[in-house]
C-alpha positions as MATLAB code, in Angstrom:
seq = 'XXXXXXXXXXXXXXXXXXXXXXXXXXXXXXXXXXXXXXXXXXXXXXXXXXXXXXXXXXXXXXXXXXXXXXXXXXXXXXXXXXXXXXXXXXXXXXXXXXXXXXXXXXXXXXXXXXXXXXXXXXXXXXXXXXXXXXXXXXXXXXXXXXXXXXXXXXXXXXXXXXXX';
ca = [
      61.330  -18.828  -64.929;
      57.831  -20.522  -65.194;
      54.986  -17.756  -66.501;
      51.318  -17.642  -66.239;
      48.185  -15.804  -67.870;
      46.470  -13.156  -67.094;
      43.461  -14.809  -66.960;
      40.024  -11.925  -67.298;
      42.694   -9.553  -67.339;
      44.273   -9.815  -63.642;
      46.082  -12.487  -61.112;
      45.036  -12.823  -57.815;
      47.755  -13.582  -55.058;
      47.008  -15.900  -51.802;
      47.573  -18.322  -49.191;
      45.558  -21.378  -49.963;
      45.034  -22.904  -46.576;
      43.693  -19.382  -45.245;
      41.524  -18.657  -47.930;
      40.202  -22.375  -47.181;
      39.437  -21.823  -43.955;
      37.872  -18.549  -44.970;
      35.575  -19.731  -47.036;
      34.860  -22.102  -44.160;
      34.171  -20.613  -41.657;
      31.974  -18.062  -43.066;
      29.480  -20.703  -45.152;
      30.969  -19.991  -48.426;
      29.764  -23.173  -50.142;
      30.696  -23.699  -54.105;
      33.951  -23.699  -56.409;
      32.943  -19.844  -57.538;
      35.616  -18.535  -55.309;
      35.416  -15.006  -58.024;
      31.799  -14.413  -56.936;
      32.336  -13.579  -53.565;
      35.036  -10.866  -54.750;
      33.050   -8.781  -56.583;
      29.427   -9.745  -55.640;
      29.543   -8.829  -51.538;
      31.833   -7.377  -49.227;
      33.829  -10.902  -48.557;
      36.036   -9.819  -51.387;
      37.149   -6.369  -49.611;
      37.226   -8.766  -45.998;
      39.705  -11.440  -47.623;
      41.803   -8.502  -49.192;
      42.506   -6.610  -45.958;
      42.522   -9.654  -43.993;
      45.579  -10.576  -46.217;
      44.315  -13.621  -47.808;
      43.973  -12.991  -50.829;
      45.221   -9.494  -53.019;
      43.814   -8.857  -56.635;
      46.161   -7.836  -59.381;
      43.565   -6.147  -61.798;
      43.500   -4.574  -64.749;
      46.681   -6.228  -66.310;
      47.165   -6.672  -70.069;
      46.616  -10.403  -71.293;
      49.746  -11.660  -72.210;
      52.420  -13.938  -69.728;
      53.832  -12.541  -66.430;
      56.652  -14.122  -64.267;
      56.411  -13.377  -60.515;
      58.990  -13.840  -57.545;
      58.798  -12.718  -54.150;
      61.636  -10.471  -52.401;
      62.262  -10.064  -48.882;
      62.593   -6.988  -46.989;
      65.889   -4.834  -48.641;
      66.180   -7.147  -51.231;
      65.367   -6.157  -55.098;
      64.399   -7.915  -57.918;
      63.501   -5.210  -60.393;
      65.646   -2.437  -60.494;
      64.515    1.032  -59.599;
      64.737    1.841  -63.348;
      62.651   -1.376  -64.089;
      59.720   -0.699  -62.361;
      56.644    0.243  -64.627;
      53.880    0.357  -61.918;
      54.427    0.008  -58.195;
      51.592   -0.383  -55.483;
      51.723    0.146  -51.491;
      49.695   -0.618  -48.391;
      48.802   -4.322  -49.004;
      49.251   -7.097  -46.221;
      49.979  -10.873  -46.971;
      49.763  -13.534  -44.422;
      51.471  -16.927  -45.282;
      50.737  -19.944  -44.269;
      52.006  -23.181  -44.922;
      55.051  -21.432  -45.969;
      53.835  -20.402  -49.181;
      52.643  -18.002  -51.799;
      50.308  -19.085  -54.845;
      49.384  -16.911  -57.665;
      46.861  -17.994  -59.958;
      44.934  -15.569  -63.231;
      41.646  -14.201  -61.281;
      39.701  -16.476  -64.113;
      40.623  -19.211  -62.111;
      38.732  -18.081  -58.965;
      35.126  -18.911  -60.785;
      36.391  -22.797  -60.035;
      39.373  -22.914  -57.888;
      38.831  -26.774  -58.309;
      40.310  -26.000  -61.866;
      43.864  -24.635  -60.309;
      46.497  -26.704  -60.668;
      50.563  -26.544  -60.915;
      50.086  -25.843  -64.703;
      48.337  -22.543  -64.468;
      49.553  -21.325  -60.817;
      53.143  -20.261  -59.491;
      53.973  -21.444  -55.802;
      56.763  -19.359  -54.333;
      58.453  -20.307  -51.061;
      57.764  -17.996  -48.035;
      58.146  -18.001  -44.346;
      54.710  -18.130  -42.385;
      54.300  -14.689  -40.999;
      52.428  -11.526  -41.717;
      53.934   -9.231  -44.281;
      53.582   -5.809  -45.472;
      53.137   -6.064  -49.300;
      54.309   -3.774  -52.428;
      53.350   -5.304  -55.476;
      56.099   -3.983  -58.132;
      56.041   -4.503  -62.062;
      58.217   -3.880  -65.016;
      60.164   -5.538  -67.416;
      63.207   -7.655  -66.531;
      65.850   -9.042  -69.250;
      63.403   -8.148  -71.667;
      60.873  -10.439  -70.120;
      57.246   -9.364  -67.998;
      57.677   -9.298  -64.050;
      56.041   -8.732  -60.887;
      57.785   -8.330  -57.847;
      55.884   -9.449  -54.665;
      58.486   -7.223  -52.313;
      57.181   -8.889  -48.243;
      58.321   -7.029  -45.840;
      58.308   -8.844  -42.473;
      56.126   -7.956  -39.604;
      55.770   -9.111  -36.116;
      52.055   -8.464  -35.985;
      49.037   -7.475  -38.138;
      49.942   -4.751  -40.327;
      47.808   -2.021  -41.046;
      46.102   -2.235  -44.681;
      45.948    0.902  -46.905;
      46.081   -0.777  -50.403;
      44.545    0.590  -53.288;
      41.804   -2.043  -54.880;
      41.677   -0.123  -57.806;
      44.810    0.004  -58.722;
      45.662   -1.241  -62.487;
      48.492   -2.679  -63.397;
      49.149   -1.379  -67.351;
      52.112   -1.440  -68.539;
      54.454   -1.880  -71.640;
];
């Protein structure tokens, strides 16, 4: 199972081709991608818009991630470390990219080196972002459960994601 780095310490989680047109459509010029999340409110718009959901506050080290769908599980109930509700993720393209947040201050710099792509039907998706320790091995769980419209957001942004 391919890993990545917590790059400044957190991961961010998105759909490419909407945070593209994001950026877009609202005259975000530059590669700084990071700027706009914790410089103006663009950062809180892409979050609850589902774009794009920060995983902050994560100890450096390598983390595996794979997405479950509805009932299923990854980590078991007695795996789980830290566990956050109320987020919404809209794919596109039929897929999920997670990158380290370090990579947002040039998003020309992601590549397939330092970024998982996981499969996922287009769709919007209510979000909890489980993590723990799996065969002795660091994991988060990206559990998307399927909705047939816009779910309502009620993630926490401050939520930090510790754990042993």
């Amino acid at each position: 199972m391919k890993k990545i780095f917590s790059e400044l310490k957190g991961f961010v989680v998105f759909s490419p081709q909407l945070l593209a047109k994001y950026l877009q459509e609202n005259n975000l010029s530059g590669t700084n991608v990071l700027k706009y999340f914790v410089e103006n409110e663009h950062g809180d718009e892409i979050t609850k818009l589902g774009i794009a959901i920060p995983i902050i506050g994560v100890e450096e080290d390598y983390y595996a991630f794979q997405v479950s769908v509805n009932d299923e599980k990854i980590l078991n109930d007695n795996e789980v470390e830290v566990e956050s509700k109320g987020w919404i993720f809209q794919a596109a393209n039929n897929e999920v990219k997670i990158v380290g947040i370090g990579y947002l201050k040039d998003i020309t710099s992601i590549n397939d080196e330092n970024s998982i792509t996981l499969s996922l039907e287009n769709g919007w998706y209510s979000l909890k972002i489980r993590g723990g320790n799996k065969d002795g091995e660091r994991l988060f769980e990206l559990n998307m459960q399927n909705q047939d419209i816009h779910p309502t957001f009620s993630g926490d942004v401050t939520t930090e994601y510790y754990y042993g």
